[in-house]
N, C-alpha and C positions, 0 to 999 in steps of 0.2 A: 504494500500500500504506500505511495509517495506521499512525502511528508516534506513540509516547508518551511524553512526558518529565513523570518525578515531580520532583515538589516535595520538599522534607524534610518528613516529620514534623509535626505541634504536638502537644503533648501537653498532657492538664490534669485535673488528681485535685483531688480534693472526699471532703469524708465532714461529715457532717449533715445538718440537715434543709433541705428545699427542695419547691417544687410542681414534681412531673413532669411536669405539667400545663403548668403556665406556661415551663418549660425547653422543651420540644416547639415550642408558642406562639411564643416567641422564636426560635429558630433558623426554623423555617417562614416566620416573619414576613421574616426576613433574607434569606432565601432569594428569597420575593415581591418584595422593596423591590428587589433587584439583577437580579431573569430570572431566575431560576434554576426549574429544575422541578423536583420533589420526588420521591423513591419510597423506601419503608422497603423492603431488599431480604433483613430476614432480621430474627428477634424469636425467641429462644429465651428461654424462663423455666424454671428447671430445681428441681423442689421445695423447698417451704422445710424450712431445716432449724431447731435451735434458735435460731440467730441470726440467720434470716431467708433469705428468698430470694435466687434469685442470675439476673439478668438480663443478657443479652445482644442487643444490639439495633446493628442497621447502616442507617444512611442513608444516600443518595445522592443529590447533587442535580448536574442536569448545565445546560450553557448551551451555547448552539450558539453561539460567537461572529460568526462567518462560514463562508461554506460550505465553507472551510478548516480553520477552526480551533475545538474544542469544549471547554470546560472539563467535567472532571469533579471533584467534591468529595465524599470519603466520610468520613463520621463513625460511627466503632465505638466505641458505648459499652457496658463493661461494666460492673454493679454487684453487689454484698455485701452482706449482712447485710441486706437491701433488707426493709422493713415500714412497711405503711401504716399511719396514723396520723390521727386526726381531734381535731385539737385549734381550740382557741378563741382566733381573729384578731378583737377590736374585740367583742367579743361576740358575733360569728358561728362557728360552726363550720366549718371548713375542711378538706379531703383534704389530708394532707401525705405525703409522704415522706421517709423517714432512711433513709441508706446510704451506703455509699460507692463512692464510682466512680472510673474512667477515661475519659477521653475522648481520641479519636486523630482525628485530620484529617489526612486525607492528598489530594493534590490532585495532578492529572494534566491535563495539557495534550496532547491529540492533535491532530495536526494531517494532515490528508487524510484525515479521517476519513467520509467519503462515499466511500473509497475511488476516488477520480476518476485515479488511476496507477494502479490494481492490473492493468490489460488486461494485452497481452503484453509483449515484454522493452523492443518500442520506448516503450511509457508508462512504465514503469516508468523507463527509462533517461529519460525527459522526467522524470519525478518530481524524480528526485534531482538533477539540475540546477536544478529548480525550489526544492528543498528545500533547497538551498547557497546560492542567490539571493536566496531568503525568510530565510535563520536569521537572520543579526545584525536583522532587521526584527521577526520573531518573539522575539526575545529581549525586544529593546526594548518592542516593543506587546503582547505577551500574556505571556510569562512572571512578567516583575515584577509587572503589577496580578494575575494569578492569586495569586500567593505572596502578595504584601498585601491580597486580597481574604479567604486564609485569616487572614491575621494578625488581619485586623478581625473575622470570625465569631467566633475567639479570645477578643478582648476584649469583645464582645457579652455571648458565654456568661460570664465571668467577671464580668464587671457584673452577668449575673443573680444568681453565686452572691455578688457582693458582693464580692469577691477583689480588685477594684482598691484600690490606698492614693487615699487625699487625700490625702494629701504626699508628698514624692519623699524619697527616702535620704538626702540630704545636705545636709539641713533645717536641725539643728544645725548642722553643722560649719561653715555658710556666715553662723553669728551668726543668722539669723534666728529668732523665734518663732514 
């Protein structure tokens, strides 16, 4: 029987302008670079109002790590005040968008997920033996790089929006310039 243990959370809000284009670009690219296989599993756009439209949109990318164990990775972005815009990059014109958003990543580790114990009570009852036998191993090898495979998507997309500092917090206080 497949069993699933979530991750926390990451969360990350933005509001200006940015290419939706290149945001998509980037996380799909990330996705490619690690296995990961892609599917947008829902895209609501609901009329614009005076301040713009409002979008809704769910990705999901999953990795079969072994014939045990599957990473799932879902990203629900919603946006605001969302309006396209074509303004001038270097003297070219360019699609832009301004809006504001959220972004949620949430990350699930199943494991028997081919359901290889779901038969009757003797599998089952093999499963969970198996599944007491595998945890601290599972813990070790797939839970941790799951959760910092999200952390890095995290910092990917924030690099896109620019969000990371060049210098760390405690720049001053340590005398340096």
């Amino acid at each position: 029987m497949a069993e699933k243990i979530p991750m926390p959370k990451i969360m990350l809000r933005y509001e200006g302008l940015f290419d939706f284009n290149g945001l998509y670009a980037a996380i799909t690219d990330w996705a490619k670079n690690y296995g990961y296989r892609w599917h947008e599993s829902d895209y609501k756009h609901k009329v614009p109002s005076a301040l713009g439209a409002e979008q809704e949109i769910n990705w999901e990318i999953t990795k079969n790590v072994t014939e045990y164990i599957n990473y799932v990775i879902k990203i629900k972005l919603h946006l605001w005040d969302l309006k396209e815009l074509e303004i001038e990059v270097n003297g070219r014109k360019k699609e832009m968008t301004k809006a504001r958003l959220t972004l949620n990543i949430f990350g699930t580790l199943n494991y028997d997920w081919q359901n290889t114990f779901s038969g009757g009570k003797f599998a089952q009852k093999l499963g969970g033996i198996y599944n007491k036998l595998m945890m601290r191993d599972i813990e070790v090898k797939y839970i941790d790089p799951l959760y910092y495979r999200m952390w890095n998507l995290h910092a990917v997309i924030k690099k896109y929006f620019d969000m990371q500092s060049r210098h760390y917090a405690y720049k001053d206080y340590l005398g340096e310039n």
